[in-house]
N, CA, C and O atoms as a MOPAC input file, in Angstrom:
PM7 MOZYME 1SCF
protein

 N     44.16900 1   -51.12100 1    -5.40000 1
 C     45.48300 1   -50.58100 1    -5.10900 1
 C     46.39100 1   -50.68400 1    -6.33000 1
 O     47.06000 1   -49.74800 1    -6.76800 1
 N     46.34200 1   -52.03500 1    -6.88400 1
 C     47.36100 1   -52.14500 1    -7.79000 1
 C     46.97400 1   -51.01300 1    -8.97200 1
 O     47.85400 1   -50.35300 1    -9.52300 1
 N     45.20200 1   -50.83900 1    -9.36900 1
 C     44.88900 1   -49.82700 1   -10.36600 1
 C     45.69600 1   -48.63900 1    -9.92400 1
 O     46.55500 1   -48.36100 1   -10.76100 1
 N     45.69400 1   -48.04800 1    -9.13700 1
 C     45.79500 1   -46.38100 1    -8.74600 1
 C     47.61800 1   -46.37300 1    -8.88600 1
 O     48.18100 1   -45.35700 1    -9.29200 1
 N     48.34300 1   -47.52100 1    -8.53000 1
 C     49.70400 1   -47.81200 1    -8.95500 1
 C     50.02200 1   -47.03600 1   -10.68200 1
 O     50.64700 1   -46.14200 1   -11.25400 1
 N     48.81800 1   -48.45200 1   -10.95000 1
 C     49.44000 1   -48.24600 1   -12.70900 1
 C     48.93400 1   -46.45900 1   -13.11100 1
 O     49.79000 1   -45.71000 1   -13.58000 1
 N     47.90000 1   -46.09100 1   -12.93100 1
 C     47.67900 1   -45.17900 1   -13.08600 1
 C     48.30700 1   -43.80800 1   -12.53500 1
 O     48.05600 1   -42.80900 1   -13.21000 1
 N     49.05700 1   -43.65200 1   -11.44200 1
 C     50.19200 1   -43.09400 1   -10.87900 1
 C     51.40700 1   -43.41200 1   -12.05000 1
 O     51.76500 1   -42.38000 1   -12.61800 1
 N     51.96300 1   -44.40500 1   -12.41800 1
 C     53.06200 1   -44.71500 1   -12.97300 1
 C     52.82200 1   -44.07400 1   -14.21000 1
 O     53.67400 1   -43.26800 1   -14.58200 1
 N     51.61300 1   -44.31500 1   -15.07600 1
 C     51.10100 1   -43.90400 1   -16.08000 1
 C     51.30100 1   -42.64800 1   -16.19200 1
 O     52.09200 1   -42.15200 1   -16.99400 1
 N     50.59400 1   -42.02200 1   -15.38900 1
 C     50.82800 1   -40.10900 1   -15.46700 1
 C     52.30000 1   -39.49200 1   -15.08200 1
 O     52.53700 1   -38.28500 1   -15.13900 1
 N     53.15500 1   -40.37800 1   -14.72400 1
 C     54.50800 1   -40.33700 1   -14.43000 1
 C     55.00200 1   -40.11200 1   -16.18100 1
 O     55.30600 1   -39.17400 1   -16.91800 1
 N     54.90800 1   -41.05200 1   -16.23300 1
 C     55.39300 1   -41.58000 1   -17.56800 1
 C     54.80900 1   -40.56400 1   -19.05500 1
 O     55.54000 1   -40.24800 1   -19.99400 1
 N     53.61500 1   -40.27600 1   -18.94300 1
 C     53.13400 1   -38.87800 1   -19.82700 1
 C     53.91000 1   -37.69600 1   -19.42700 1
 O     54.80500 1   -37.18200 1   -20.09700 1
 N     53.41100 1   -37.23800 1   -18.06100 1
 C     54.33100 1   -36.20300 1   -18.12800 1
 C     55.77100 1   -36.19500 1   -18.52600 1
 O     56.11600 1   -35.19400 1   -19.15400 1
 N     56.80800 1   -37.22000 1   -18.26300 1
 C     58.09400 1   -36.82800 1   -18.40700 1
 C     58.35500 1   -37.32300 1   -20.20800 1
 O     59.44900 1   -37.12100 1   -20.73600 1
 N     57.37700 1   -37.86800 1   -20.85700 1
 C     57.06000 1   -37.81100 1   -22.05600 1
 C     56.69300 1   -36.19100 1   -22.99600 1
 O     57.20500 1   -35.80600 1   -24.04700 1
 N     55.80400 1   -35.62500 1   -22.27800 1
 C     55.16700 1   -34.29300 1   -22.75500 1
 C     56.56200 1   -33.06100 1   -22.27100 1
 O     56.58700 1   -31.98200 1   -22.86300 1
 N     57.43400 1   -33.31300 1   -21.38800 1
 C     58.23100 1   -32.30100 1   -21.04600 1
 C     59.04200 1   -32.68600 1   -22.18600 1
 O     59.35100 1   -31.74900 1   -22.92300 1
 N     59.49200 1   -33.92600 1   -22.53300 1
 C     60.54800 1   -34.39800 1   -23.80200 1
 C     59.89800 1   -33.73900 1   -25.12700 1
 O     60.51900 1   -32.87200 1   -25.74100 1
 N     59.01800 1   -34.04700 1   -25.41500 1
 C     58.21500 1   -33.65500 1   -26.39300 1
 C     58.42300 1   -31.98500 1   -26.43400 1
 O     58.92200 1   -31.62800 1   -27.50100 1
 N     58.20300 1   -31.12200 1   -25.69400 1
 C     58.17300 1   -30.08300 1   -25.85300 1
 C     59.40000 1   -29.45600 1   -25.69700 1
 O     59.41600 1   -28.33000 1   -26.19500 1
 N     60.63900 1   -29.88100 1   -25.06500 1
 C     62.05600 1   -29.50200 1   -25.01000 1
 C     62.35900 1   -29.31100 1   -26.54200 1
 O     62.95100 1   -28.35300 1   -27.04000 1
 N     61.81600 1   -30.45300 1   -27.22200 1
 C     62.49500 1   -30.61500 1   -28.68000 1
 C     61.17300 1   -30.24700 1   -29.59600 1
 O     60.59100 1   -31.12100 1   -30.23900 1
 N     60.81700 1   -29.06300 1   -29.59200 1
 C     59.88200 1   -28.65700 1   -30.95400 1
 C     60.89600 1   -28.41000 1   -32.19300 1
 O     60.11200 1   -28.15900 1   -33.10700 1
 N     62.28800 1   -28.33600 1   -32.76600 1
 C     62.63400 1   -28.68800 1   -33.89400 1
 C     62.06000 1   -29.28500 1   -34.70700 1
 O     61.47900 1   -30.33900 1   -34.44800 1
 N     62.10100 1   -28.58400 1   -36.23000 1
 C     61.58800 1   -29.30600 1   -37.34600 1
 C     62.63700 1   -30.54400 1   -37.41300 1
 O     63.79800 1   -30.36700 1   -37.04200 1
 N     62.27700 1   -31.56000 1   -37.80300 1
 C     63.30800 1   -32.79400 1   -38.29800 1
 C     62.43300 1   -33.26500 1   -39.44400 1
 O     61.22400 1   -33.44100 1   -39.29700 1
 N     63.11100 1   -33.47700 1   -40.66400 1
 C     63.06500 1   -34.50200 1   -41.93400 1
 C     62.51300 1   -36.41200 1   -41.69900 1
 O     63.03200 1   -37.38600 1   -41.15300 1
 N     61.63300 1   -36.24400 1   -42.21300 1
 C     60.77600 1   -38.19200 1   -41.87200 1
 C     60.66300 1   -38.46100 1   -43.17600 1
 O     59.91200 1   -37.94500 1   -44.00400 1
 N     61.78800 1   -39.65100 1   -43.35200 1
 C     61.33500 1   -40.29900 1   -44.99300 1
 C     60.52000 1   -41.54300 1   -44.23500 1
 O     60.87900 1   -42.14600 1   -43.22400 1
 N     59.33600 1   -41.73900 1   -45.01500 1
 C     58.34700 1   -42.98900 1   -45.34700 1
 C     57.92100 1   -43.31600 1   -46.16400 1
 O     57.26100 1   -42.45100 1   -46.74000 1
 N     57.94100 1   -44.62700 1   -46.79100 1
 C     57.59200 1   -45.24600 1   -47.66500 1
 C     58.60500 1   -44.11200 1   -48.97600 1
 O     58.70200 1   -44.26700 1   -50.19300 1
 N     58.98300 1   -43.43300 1   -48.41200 1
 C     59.45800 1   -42.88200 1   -50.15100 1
 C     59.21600 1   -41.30400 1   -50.03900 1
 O     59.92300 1   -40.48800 1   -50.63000 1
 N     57.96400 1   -40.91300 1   -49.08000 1
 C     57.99300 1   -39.49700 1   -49.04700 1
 C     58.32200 1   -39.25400 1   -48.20800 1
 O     58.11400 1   -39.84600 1   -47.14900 1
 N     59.46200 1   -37.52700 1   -48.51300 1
 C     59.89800 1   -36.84000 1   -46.90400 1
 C     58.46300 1   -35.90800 1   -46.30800 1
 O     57.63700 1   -35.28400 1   -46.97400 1
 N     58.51700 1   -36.02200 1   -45.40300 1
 C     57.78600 1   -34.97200 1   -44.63800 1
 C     58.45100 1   -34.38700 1   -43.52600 1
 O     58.98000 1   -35.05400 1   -42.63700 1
 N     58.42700 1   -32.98200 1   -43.57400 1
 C     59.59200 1   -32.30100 1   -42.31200 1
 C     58.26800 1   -31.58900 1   -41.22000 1
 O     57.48100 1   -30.65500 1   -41.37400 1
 N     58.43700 1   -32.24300 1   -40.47500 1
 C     57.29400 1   -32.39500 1   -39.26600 1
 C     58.03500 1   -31.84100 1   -38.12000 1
 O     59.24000 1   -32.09000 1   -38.07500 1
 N     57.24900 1   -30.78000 1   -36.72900 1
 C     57.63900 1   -30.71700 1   -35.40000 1
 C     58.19600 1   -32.14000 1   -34.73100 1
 O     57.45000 1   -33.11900 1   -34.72900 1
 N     59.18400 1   -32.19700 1   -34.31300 1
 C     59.81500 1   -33.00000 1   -33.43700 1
 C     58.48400 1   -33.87100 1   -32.41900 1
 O     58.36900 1   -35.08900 1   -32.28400 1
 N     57.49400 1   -32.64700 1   -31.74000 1
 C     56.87500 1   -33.19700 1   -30.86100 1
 C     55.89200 1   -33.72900 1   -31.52700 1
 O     54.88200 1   -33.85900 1   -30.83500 1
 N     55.79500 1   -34.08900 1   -32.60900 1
 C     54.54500 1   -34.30300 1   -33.50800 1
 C     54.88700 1   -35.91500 1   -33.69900 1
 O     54.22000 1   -36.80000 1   -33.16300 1
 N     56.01900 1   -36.14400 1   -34.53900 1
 C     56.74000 1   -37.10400 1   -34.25900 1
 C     56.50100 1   -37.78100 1   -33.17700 1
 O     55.52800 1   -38.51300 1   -32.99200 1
 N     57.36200 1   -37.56300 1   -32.44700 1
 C     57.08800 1   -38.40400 1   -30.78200 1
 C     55.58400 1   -38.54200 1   -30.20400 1
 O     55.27400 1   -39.32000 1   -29.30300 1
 N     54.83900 1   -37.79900 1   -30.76400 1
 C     53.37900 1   -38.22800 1   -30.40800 1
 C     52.92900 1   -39.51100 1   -31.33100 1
 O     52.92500 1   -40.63900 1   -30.84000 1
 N     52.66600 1   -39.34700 1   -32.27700 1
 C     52.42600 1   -40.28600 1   -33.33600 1
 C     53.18900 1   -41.75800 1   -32.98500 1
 O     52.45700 1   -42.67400 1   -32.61300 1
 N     54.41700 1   -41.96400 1   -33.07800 1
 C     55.54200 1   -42.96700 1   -32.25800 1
 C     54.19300 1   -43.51500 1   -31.29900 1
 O     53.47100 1   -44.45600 1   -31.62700 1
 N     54.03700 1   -42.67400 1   -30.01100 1
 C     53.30000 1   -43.29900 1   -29.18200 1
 C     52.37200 1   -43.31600 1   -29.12400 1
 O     51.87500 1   -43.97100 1   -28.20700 1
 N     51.65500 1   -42.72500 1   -29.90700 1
 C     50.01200 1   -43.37800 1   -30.33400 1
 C     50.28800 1   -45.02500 1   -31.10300 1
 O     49.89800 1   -46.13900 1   -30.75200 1
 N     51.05500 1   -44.61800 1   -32.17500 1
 C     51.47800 1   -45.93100 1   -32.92400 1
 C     51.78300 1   -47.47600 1   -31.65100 1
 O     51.29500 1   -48.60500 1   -31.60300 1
 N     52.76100 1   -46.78000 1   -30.83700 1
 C     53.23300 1   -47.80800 1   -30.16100 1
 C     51.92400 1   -48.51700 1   -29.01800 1
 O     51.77300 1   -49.71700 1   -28.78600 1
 N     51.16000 1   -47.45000 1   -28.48400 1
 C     49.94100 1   -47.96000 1   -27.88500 1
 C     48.65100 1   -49.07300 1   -28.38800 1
 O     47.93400 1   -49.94200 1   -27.89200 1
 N     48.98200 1   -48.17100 1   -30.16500 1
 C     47.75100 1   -49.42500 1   -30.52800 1
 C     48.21700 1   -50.38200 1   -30.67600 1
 O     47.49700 1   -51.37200 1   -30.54300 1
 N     49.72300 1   -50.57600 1   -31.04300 1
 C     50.30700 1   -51.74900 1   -31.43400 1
 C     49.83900 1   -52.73400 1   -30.05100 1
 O     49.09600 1   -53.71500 1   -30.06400 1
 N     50.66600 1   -52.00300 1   -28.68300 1
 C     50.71300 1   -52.71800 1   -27.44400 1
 C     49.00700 1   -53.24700 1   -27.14800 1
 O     48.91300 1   -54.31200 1   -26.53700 1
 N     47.84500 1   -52.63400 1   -27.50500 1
 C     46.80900 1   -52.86300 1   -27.48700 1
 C     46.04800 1   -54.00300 1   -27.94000 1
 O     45.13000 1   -54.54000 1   -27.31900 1
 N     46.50700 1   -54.33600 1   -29.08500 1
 C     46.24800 1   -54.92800 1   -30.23500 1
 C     46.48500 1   -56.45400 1   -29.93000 1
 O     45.81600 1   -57.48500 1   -29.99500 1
 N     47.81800 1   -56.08400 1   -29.55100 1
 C     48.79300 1   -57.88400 1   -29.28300 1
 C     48.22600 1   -57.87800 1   -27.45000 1
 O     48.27600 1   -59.06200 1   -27.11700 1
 N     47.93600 1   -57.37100 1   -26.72300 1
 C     47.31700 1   -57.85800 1   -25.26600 1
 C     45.38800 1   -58.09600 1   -25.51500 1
 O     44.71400 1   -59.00000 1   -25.02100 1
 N     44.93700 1   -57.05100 1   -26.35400 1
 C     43.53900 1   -58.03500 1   -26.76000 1
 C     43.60900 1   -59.09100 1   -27.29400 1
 O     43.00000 1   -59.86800 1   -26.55800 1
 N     44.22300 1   -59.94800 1   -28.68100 1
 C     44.45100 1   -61.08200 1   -28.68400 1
 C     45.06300 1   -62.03000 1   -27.58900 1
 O     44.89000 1   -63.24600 1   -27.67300 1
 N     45.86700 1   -61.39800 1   -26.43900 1
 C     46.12100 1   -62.57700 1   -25.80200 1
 C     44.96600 1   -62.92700 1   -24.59400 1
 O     44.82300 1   -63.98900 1   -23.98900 1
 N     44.13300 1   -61.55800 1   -24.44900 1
 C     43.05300 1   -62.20700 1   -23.49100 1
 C     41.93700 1   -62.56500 1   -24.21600 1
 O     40.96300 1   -62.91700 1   -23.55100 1
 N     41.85500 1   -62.56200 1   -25.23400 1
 C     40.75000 1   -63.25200 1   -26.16400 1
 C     40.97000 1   -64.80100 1   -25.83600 1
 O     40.40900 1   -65.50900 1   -25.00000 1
 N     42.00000 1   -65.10400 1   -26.79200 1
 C     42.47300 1   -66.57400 1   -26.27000 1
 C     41.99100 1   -67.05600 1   -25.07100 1
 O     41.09900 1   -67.87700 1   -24.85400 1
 N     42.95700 1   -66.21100 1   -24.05500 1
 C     43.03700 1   -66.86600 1   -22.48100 1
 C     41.63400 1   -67.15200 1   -22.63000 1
 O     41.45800 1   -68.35200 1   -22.84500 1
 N     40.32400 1   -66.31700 1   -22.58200 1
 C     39.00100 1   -66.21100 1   -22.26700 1
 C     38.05500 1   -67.08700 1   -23.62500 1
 O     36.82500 1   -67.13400 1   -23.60100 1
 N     38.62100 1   -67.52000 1   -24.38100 1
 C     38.27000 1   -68.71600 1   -24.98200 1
 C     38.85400 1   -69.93000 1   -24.31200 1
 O     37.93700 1   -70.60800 1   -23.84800 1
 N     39.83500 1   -70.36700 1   -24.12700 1
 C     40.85800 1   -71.44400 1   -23.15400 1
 C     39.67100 1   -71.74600 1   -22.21900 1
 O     39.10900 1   -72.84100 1   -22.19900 1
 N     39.31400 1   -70.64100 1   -21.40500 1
 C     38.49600 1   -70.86500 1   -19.98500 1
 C     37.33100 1   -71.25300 1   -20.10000 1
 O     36.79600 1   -72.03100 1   -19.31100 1
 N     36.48700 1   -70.47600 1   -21.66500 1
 C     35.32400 1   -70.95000 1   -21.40900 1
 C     35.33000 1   -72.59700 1   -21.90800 1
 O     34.43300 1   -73.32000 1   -21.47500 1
 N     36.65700 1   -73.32200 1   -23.09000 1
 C     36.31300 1   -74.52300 1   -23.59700 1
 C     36.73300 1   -75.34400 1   -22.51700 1
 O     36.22800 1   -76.46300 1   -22.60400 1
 N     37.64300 1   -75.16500 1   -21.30400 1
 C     37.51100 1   -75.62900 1   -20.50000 1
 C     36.54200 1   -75.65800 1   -19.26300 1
 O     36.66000 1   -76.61300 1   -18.49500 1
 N     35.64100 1   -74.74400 1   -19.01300 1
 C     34.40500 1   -74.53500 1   -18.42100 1
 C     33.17500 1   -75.58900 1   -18.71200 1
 O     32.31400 1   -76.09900 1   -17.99600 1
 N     33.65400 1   -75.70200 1   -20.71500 1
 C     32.70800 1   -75.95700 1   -20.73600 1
 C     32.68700 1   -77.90900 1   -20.83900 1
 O     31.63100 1   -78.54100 1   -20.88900 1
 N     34.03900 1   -78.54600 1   -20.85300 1
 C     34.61400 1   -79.70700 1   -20.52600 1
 C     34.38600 1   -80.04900 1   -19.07300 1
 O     34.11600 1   -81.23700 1   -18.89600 1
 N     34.43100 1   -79.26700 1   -17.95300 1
 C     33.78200 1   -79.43500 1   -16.71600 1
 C     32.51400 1   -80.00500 1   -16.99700 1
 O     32.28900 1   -81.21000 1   -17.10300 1
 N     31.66600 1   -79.04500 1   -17.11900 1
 C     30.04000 1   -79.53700 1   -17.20800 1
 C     29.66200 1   -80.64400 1   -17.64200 1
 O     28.79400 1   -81.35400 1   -17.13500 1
 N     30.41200 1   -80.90600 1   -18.79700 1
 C     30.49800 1   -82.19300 1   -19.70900 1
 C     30.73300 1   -83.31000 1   -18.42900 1
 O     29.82600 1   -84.03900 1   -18.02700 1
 N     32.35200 1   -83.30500 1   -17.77200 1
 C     32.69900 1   -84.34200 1   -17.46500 1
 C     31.57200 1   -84.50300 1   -16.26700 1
 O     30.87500 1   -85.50600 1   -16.11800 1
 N     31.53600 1   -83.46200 1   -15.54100 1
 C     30.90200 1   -83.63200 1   -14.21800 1
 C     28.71800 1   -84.44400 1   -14.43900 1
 O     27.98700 1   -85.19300 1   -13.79000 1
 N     28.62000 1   -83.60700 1   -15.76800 1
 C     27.24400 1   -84.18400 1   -16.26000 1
 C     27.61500 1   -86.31800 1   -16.34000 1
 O     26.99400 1   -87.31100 1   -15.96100 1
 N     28.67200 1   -86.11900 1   -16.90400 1
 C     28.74700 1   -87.86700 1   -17.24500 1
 C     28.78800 1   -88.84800 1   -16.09600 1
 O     28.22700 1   -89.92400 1   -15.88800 1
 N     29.66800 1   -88.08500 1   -15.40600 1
 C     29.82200 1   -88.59500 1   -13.84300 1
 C     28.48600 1   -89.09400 1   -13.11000 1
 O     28.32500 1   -90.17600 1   -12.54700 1
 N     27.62000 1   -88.10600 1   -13.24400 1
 C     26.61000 1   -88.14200 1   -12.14700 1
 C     25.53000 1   -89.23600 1   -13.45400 1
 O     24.43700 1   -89.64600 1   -13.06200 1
 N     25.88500 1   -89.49300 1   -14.53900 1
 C     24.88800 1   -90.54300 1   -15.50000 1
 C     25.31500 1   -91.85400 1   -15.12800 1
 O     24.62300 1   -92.75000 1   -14.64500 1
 N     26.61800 1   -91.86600 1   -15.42600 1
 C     27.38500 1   -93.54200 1   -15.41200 1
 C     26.87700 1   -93.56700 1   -14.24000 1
 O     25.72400 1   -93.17200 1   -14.41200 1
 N     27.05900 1   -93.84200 1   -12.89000 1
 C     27.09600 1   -94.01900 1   -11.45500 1
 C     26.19300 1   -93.62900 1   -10.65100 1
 O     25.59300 1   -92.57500 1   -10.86100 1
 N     25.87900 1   -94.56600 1    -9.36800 1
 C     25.47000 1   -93.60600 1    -8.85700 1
 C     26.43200 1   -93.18200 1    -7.91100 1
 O     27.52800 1   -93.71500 1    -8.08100 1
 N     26.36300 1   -92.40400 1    -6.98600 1
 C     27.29300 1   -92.02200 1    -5.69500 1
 C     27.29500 1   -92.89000 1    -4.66900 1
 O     26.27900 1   -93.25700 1    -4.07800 1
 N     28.48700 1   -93.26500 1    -4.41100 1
 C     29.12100 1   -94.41800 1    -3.16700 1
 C     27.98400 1   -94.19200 1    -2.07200 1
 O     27.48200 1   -93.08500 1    -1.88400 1
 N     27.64000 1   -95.28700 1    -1.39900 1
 C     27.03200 1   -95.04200 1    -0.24200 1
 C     28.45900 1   -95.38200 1     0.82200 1
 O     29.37100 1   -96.20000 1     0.70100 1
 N     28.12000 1   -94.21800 1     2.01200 1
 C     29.53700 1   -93.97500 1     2.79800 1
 C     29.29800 1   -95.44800 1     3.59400 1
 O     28.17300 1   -95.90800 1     3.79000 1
 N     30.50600 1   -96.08400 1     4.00400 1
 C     30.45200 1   -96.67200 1     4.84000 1
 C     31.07800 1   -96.86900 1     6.44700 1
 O     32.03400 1   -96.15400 1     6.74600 1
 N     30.60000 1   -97.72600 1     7.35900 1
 C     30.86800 1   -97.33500 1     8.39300 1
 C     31.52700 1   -98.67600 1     9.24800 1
 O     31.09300 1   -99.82600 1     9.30400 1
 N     32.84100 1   -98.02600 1     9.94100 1
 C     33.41100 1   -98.70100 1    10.81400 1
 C     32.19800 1   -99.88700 1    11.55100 1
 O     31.03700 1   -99.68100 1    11.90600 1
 N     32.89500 1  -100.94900 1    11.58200 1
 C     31.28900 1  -101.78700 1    12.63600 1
 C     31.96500 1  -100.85300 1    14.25300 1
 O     33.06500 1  -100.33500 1    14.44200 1
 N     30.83700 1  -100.95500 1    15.10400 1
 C     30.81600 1  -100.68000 1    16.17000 1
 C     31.47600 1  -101.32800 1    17.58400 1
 O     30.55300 1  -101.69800 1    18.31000 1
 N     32.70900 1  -101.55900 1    18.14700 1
 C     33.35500 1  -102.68300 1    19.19000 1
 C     33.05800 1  -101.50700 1    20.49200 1
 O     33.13400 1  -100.31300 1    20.78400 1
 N     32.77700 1  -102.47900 1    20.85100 1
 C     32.28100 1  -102.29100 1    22.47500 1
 C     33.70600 1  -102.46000 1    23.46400 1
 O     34.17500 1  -103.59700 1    23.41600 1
 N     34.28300 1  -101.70400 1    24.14900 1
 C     35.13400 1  -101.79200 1    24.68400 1
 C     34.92500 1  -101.82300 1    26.15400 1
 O     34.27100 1  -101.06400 1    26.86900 1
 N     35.72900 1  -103.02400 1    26.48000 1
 C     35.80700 1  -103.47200 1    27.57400 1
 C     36.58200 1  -102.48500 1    29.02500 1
 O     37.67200 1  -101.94000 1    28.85100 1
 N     36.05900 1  -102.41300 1    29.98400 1
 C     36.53000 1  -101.48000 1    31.10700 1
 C     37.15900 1  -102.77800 1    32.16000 1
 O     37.92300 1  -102.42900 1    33.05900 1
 N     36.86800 1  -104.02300 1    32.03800 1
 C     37.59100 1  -104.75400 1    33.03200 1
 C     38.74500 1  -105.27200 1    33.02200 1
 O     38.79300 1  -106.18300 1    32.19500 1
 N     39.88800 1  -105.07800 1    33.66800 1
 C     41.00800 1  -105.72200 1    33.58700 1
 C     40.86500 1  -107.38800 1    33.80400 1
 O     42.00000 1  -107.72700 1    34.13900 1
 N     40.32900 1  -108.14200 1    33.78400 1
 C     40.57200 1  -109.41800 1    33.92900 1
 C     40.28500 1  -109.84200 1    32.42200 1
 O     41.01700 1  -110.65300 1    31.85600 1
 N     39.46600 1  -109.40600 1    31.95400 1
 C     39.16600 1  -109.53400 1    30.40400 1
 C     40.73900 1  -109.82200 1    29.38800 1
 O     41.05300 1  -109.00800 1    28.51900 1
 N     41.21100 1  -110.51400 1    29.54600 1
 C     42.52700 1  -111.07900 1    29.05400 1
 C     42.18400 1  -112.12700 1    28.22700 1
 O     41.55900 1  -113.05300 1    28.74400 1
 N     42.54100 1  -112.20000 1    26.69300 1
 C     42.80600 1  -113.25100 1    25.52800 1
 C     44.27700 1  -114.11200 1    25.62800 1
 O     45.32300 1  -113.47500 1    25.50500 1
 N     44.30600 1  -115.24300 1    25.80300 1
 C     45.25700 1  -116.06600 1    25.59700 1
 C     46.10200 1  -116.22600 1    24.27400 1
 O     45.52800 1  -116.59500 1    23.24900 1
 N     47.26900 1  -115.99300 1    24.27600 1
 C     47.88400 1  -115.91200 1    22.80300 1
 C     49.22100 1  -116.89800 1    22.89800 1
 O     50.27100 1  -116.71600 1    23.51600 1
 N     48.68100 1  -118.31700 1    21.82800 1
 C     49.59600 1  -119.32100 1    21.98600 1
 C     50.71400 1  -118.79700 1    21.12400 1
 O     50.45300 1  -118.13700 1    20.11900 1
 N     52.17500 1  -119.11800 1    21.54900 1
 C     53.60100 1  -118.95800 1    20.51700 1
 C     53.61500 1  -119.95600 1    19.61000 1
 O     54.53000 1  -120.03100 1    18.78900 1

């Protein structure tokens, strides 16, 4: 559900991108680094968001790289601890309440001095 969201929002977001883009085909003037280049407007705004995608791409693969290193050195600190556990020790044997036999007769009364 949540995919078909982003992907709904996504094609939202192109189209009212591609209608902008094409409202404004004007030539406009781009200085970079030192050279002008006088480029379509919509040419511009494409490039922008190609640019801006790999950027956004770029910095969210490094952060799930990480995360998915994080998990496996902690995955792999589990195994470790849980391997040591079961060396040092062995496992508790459970133990059990003793068994009292309960009495059904009312005369069965204990004396309790003050």
């Amino acid at each position: 559900m949540k995919g078909q969201q982003r992907f709904i929002i996504g094609l939202v977001l192109a189209l009212i991108l591609i209608v902008f883009a094409l409202l404004n085909g004007q030539d406009v003037s781009v200085n970079f680094f030192g050279i002008q280049l006088k480029w379509p407007l919509i040419v511009i705004i494409a490039v922008s968001v190609l640019i801006g995608a790999v950027v956004t791409w770029l910095i969210s693969t490094s952060a799930v790289s990480s995360a998915k290193k994080q998990i496996r050195e902690l995955q792999q600190r589990i195994t470790e601890l849980t391997k040591s556990n079961k060396t040092d020790r062995p496992a508790p044997k459970p133990v059990q309440a003793p068994k009292e036999e309960l009495s059904t007769d009312a005369t069965d009364t204990k004396k309790i001095d003050l």
